[in-house]
C-alpha positions as CSV (number, residue, x, y, z in Angstrom):
1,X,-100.9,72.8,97.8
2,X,-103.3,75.5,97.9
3,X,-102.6,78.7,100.5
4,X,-106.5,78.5,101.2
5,X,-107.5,76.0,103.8
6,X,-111.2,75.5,102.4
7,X,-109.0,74.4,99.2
8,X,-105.8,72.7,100.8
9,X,-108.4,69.6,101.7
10,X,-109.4,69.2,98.1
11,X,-108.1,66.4,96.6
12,X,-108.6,67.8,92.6
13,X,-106.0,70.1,93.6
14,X,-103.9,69.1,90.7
15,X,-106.8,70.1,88.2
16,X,-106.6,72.5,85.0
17,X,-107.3,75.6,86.5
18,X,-111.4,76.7,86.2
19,X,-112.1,80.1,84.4
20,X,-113.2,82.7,87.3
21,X,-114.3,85.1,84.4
22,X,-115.8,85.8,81.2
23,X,-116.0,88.2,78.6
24,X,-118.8,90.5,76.9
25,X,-122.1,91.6,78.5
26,X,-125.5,91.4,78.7
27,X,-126.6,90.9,74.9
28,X,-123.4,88.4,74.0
29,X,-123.4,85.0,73.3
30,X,-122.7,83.7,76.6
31,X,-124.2,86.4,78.3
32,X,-127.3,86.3,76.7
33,X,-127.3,82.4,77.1
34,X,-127.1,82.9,80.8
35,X,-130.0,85.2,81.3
36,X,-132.2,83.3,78.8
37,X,-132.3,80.5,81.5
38,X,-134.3,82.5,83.7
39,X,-136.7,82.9,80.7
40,X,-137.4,79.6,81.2
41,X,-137.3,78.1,84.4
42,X,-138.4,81.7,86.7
43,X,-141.9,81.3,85.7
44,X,-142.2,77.9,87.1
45,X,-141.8,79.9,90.4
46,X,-143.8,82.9,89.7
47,X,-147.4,81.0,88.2
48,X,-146.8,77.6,91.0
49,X,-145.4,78.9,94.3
50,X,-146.6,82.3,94.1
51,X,-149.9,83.3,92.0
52,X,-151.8,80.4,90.9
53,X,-151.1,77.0,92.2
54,X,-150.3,77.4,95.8
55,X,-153.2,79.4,96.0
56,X,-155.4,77.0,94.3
57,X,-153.8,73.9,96.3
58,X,-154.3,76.2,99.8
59,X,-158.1,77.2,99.1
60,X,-159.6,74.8,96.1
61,X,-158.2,71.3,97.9
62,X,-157.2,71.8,101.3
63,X,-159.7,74.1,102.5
64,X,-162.7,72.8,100.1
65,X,-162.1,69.4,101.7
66,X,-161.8,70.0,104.8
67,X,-165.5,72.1,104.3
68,X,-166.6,69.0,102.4
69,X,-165.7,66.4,105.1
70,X,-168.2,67.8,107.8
71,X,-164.9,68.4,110.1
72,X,-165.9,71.7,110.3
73,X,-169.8,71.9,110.8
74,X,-170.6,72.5,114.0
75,X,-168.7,76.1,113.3
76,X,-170.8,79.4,112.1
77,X,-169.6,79.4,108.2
78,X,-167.6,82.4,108.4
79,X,-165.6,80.8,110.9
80,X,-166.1,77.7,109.1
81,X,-164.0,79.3,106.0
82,X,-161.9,80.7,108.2
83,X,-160.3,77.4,109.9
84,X,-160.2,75.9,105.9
85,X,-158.4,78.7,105.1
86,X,-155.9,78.8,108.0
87,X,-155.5,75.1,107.3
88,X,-154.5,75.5,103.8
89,X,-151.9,78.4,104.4
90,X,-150.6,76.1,107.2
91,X,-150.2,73.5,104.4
92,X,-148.3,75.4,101.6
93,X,-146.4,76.9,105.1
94,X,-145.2,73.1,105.9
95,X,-144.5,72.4,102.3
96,X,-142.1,75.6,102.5
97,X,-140.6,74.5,105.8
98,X,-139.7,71.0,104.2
99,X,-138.3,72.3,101.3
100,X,-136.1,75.2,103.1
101,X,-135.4,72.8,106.1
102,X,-133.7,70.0,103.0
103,X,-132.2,73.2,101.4
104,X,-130.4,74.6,104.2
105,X,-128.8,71.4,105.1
106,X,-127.7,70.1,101.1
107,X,-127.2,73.7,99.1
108,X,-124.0,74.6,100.5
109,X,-122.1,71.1,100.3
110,X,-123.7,71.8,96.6
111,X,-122.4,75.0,96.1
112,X,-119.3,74.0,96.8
113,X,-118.7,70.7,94.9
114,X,-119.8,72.6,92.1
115,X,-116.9,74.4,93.1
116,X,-114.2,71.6,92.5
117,X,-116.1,69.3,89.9
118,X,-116.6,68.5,86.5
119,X,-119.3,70.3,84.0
120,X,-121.9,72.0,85.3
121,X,-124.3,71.7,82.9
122,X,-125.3,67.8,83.3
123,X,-126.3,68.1,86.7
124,X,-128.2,71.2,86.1
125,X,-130.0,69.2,83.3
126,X,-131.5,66.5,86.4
127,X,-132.6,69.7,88.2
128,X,-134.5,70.7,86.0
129,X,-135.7,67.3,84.9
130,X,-136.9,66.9,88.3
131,X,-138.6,70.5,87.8
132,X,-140.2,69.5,84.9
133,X,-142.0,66.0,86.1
134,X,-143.4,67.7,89.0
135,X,-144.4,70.0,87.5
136,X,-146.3,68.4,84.8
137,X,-147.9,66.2,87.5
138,X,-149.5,68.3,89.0
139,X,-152.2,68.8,86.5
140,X,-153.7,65.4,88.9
141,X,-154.1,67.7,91.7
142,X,-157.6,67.8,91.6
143,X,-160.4,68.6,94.5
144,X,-162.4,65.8,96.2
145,X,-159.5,63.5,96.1
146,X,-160.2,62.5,92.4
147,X,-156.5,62.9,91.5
148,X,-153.5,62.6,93.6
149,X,-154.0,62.7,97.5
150,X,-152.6,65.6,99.2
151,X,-149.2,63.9,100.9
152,X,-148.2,62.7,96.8
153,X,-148.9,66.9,95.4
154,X,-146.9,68.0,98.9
155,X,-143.9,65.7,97.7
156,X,-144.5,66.9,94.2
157,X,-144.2,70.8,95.3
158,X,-141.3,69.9,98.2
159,X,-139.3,68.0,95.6
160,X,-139.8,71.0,92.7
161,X,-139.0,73.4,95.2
162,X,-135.7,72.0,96.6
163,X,-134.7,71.1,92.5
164,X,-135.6,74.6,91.5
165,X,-133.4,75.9,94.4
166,X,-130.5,73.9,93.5
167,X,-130.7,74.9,89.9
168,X,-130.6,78.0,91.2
169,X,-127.1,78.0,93.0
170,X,-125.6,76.1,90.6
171,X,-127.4,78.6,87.9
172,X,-125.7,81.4,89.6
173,X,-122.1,79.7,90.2
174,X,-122.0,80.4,86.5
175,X,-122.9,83.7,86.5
176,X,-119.1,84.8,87.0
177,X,-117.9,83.7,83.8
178,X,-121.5,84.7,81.8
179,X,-119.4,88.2,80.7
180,X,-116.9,90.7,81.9
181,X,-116.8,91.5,85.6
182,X,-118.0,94.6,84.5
183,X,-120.9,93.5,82.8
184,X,-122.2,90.8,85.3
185,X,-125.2,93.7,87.1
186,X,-126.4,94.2,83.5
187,X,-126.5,89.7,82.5
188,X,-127.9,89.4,86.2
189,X,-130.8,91.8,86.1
190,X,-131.8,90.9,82.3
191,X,-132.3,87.6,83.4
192,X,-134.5,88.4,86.3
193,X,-136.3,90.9,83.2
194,X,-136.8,88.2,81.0
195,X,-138.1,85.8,83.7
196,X,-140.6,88.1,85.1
197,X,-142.0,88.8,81.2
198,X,-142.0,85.2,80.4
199,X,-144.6,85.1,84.0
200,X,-145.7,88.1,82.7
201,X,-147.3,86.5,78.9
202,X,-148.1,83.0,80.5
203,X,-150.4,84.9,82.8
204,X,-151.9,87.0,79.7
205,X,-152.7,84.4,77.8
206,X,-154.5,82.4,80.7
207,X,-156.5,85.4,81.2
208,X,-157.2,85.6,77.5
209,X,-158.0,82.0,76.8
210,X,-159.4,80.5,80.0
211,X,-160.2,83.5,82.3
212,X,-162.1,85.7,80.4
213,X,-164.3,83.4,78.1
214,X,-165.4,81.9,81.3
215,X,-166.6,85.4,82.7
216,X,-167.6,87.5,80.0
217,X,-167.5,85.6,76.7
218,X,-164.5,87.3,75.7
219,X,-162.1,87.1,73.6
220,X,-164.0,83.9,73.0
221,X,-167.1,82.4,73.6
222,X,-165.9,79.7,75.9
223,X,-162.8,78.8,77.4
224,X,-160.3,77.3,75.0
225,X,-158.8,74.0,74.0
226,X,-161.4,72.2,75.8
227,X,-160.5,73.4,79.1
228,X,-163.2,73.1,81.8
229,X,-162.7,76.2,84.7
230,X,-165.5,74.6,87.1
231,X,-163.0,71.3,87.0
232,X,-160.1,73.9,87.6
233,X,-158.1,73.2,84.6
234,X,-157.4,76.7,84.2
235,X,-155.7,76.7,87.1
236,X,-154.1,72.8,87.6
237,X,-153.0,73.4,83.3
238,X,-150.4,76.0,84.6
239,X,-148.2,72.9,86.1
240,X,-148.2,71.5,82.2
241,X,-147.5,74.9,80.3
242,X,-144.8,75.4,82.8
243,X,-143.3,72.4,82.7
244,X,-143.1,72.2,78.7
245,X,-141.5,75.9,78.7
246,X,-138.9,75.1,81.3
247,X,-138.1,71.9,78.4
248,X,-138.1,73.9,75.8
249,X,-136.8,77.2,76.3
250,X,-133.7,76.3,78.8
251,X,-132.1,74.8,75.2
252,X,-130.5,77.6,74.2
253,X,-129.0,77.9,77.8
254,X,-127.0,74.4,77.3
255,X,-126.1,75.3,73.8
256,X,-124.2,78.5,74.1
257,X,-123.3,79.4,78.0
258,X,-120.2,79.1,79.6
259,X,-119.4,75.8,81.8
260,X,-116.6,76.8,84.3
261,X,-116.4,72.9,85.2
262,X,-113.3,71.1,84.6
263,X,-114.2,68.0,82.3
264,X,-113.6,65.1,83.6
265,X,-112.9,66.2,87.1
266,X,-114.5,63.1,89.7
267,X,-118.2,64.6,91.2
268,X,-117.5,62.0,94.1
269,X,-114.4,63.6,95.3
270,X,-115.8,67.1,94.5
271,X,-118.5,66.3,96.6
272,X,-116.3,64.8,99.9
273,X,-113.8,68.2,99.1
274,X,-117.0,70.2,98.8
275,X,-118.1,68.9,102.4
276,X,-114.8,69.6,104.5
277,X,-114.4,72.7,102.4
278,X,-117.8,74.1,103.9
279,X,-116.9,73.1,107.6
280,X,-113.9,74.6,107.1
281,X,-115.2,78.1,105.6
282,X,-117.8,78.0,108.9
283,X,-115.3,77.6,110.9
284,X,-113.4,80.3,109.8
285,X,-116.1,82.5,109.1
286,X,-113.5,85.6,110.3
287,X,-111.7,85.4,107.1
288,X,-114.5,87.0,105.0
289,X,-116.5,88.8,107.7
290,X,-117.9,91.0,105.1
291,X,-118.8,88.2,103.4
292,X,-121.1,86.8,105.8
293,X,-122.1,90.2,107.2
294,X,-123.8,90.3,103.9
295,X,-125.6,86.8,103.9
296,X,-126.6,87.6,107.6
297,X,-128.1,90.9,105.7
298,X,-129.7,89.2,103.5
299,X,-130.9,86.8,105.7
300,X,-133.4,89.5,107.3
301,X,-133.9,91.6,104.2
302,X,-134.6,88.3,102.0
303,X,-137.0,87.4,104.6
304,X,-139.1,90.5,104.9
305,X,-139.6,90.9,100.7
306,X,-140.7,87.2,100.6
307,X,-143.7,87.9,103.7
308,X,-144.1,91.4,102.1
309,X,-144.9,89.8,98.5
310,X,-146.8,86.6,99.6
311,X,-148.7,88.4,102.6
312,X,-149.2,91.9,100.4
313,X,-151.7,89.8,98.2
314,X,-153.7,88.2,101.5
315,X,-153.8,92.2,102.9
316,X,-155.3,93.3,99.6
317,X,-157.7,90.8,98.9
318,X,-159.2,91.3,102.6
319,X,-158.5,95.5,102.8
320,X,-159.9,95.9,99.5
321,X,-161.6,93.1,98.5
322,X,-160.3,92.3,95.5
323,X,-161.8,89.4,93.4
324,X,-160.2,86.9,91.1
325,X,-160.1,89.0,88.2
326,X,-158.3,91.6,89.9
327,X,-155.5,89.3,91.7
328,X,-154.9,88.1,88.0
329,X,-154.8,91.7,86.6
330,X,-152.5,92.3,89.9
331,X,-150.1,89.4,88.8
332,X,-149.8,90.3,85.3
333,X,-149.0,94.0,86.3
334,X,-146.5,92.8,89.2
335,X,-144.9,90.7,86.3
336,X,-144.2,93.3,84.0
337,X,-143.4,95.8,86.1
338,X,-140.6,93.0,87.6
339,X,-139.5,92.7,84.0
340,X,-138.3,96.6,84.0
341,X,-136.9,96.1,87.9
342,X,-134.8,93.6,86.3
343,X,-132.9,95.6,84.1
344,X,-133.4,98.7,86.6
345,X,-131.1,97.0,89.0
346,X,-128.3,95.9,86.3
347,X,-128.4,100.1,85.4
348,X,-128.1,101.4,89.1
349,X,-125.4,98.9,89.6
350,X,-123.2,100.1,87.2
351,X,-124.3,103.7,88.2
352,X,-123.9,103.5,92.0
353,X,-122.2,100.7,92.8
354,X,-124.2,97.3,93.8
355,X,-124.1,98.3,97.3
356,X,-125.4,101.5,97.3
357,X,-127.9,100.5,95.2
358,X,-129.1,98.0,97.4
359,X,-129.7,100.4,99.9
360,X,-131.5,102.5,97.7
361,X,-134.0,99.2,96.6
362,X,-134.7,98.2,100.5
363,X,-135.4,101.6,101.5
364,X,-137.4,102.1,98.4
365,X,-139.2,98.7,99.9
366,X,-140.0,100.0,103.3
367,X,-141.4,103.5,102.3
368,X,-144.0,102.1,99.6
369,X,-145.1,99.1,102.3
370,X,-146.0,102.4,104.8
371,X,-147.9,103.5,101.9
372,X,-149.5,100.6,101.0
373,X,-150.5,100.3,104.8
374,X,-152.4,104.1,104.6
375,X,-154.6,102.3,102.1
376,X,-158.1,101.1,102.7
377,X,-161.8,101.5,101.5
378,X,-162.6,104.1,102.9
379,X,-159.6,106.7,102.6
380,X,-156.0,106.8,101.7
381,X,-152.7,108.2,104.0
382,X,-154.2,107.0,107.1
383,X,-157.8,108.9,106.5
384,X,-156.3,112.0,105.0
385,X,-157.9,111.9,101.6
386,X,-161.4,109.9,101.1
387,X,-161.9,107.1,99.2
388,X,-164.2,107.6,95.7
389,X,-165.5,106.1,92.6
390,X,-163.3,107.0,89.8
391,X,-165.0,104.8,86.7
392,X,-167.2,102.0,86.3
393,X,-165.3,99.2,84.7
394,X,-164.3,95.9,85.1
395,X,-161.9,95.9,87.8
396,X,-159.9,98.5,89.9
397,X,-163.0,101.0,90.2
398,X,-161.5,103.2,93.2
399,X,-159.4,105.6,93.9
400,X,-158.1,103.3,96.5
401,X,-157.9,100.0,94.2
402,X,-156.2,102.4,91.6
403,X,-153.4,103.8,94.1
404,X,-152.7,100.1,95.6
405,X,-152.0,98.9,92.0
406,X,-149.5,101.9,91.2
407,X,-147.8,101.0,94.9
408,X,-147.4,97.4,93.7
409,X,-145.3,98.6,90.6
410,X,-143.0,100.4,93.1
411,X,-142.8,96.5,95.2
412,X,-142.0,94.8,92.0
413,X,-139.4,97.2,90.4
414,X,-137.3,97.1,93.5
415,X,-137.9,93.9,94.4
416,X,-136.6,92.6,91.6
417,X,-133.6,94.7,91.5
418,X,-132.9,93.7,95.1
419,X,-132.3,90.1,94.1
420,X,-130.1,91.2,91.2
421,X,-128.4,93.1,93.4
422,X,-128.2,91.1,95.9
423,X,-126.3,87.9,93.9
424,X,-124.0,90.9,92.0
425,X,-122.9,91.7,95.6
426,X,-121.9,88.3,96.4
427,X,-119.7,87.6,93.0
428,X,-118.0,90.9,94.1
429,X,-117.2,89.9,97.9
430,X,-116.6,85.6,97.2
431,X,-113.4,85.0,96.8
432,X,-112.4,83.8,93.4
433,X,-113.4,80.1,92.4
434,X,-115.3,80.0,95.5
435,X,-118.9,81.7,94.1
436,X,-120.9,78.2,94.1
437,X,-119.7,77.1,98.0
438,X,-121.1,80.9,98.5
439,X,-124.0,80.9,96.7
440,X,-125.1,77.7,98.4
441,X,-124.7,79.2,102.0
442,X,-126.6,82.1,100.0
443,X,-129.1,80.3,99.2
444,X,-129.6,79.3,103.2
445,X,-129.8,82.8,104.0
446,X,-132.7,83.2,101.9
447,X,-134.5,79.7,102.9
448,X,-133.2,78.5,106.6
449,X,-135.2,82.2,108.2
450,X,-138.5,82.2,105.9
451,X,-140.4,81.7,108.8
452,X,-139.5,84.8,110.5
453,X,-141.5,87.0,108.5
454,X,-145.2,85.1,108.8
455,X,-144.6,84.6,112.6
456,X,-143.9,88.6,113.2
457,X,-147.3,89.1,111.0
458,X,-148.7,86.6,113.3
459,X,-147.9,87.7,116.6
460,X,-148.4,91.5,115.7
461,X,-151.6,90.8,114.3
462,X,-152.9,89.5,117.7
463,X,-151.1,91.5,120.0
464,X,-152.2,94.7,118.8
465,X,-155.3,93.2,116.3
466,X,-154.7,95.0,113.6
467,X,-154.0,93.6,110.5
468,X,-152.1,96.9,109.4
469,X,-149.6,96.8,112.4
470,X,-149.2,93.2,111.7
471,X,-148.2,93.8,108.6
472,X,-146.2,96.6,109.2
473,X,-143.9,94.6,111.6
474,X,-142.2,93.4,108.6
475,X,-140.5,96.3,108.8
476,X,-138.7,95.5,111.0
477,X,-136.8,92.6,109.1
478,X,-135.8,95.4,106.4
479,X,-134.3,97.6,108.7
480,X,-131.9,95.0,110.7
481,X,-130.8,94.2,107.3
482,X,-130.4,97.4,106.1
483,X,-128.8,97.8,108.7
484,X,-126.2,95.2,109.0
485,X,-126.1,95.8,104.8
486,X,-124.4,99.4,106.0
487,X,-121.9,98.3,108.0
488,X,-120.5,95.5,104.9
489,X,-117.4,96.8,103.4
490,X,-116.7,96.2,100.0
491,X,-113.5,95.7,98.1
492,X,-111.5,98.4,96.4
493,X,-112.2,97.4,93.2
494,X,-115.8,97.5,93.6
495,X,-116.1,100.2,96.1
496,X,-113.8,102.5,92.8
């Protein structure tokens, strides 16, 4: 019987024994195979919960609507927009509630059935099926209730979101045999890299077909392929592109990468193992106190990069009034630069060590968000050096706008590198075999708190009101979890 008591209760106990490593690194077969994924599925996340569709969904449905129904009349218009708009954030907010709420509860008992069960790859394939429907569908979210009503797109995005977050832990129970221990920093951050550039030419190619015709008659007179932008196709089409390139480019992810499953092995009794296996680990939560020193680390960390990188593009847009031109050019920049924090974070792994360099990325987090927050139209570093007109283009015309996009270059880089980090950490301190029953209580660390970031914005905001002390009580989230991240002690072969 197995010495560990989160194993003793599993009945596969008399399985072949699962590979807890690989070999090669970042550009072999495996290796390679393993990053691809995120190629493929990462944008889904980037263009729909982040950049286009939630805030189309938010402003374009919920709030138009609500203007449209006469609800909201008797207000002033400013405050009129302003109750639509609170409404809509208060929608994509529930829709993230649901989805973390469904997360917290399943992605552990998941993790850890992945654990003790047979291939992995099969039931990452209905993941990302599910992905891939809902995603599609949600071209027929259209305003004025003309496609789908708004609870049928909330169960679209809640269902995408809890698949995409299962894919994701059982993605990254695989990561331990993607390559050599060695060379799991470098296959980690090249797959955030490739994911972010993937974002990165979906969003340029938007901008050059749809975007741009519709503005300026460039590169092309109109918008192509038919698509209509006052019927927000531009927009609603990035459901379709992102479901077809999830289909098509995760293929070369079940061809070549390593399945640590054990064929064969009954999913049934993984999944009843899997269960006690989880009380058990929560119950003795003492055996790997550095463990879960880490996930309570990450926990506040995880929660003040996800408020910094959804609320940073709600400050800009109202500090410096940025227009829709600008938050695309801002994406596409965020992307790429995200691409290069990527394989930043693999490199200072290997350099430093995962953990120093973790310190180094949240610290590198904090200091650029109190620069950000010296920023407005007028001057920059809190009224030290006025504001001016450097050119007359386009977009990004001041000194200001100019300074706020270099600052979001420093967010993205280290950001990125973070969550490489960040899941490199955890293959170091699981215990072998056990990476997917961690990764799923990793995954509640980053899902189960999401709230806690918004609500310090919130009550900031009002107490003091000021958006820029609001926004710099995220602060505090990074530096509880920087400083609980100091105190987590690593083992001797990583700390060499």
């Amino acid at each position: 019987m197995a010495s560990d008591p989160a194993l003793a209760a599993n009945p596969l106990a008399n399985q072949p024994p699962r590979a807890f490593q690989g070999e090669g690194g970042a550009l072999g077969r495996t290796g390679f195979a393993w990053a691809i994924f995120e190629w493929a599925r990462n944008p889904y996340y980037i263009l729909i919960v982040i950049y286009i569709f939630a805030p189309f969904f938010a402003r374009d449905i919920i709030g138009a609507d609500l203007l449209a129904g006469g609800t909201l009349d008797a207000l002033p218009p400013d405050q009129a927009t302003a109750a639509a708009n609170a409404q809509g954030q208060a929608t994509i907010a529930s829709v993230t509630k649901w989805a973390g709420f469904i997360a917290a509860l399943t992605a552990p008992v998941l993790g850890a059935a992945l654990d003790r069960g047979g291939r992995l790859k099969p039931i990452l394939a209905l993941f990302l099926g599910s992905i891939v429907i809902c995603s599609a569908l949600l071209w027929f979210a259209m305003p004025g209730g003309q496609g789908f009503p708004v609870p049928v797109i909330m169960t679209l995005l809640v269902v995408a979101y809890v698949s995409y977050t299962y894919s994701e832990v059982t993605h990254n129970a695989m990561l331990s045999v993607a390559g050599a221990p060695r060379r799991l920093s470098m296959i980690s951050g090249l797959g955030l890299g490739l994911g972010n550039l993937a974002a990165t030419l979906i969003f340029v190619a938007l901008v050059l077909l749809f975007v741009l015709p519709s503005l300026v008659g460039w590169p092309f007179a109109s918008a192509q392929f038919g698509i209509d932008v006052e019927s927000f196709e531009h927009m609603r089409i990035a459901g379709p592109i992102c479901a077809v390139w999830l289909a098509l480019f995760s293929i070369p992810f079940f061809l070549f990468a390593q399945d640590p499953g054990t064929p064969g092995a009954s999913w049934r009794k993984a999944f009843a193992a899997g269960t006690r296996g989880v009380m058990t680990t929560l119950r003795e939560a003492a055996r790997y106190r550095e463990l879960m020193k880490f996930l309570l680390a990450r926990m506040f960390y995880a929660d003040g990069m996800a408020a910094l990188l959804a609320l940073g593009a709600v400050y800009v847009a109202l500090f410096l009034d940025w227009g829709f031109l600008e938050m695309l050019c801002y994406a596409i920049f965020a992307s790429a630069c995200a691409f290069g924090g990527g394989l930043f974070g693999g490199w200072l792994d290997e350099r430093i060590g995962v953990k120093r360099a973790l310190i180094i990325e949240i610290t590198g987090m904090v200091v650029t968000l109190a620069v950000q927050l010296s920023i407005t139209q007028e001057s920059l570093l809190f009224g030290t050096i006025d504001n001016y007109q450097v050119w007359d283009g386009l977009a990004f015309q001041t000194l200001s706008d100019l300074s706020y996009l270099a600052l979001i270059s420093v967010v993205a880089v280290t950001a990125t590198a973070s969550i490489s980090s960040s899941r490199t950490m955890l293959v170091a301190l699981a215990p072998p075999g056990r990476s997917g029953e961690f990764f799923g209580l990793y995954a509640i660390a980053g899902t189960i708190t999401v709230w806690m970031g918004p609500l310090l914005v919130e009550y900031f905001t009002l107490w003091f009101t000021d958006q820029r002390i609001g926004m710099a009580s995220i602060s505090i989230l990074f530096l509880i979890g920087l400083a609980i991240l100091i105190s987590v002690r690593m083992p001797e072969r990583e700390a060499a």
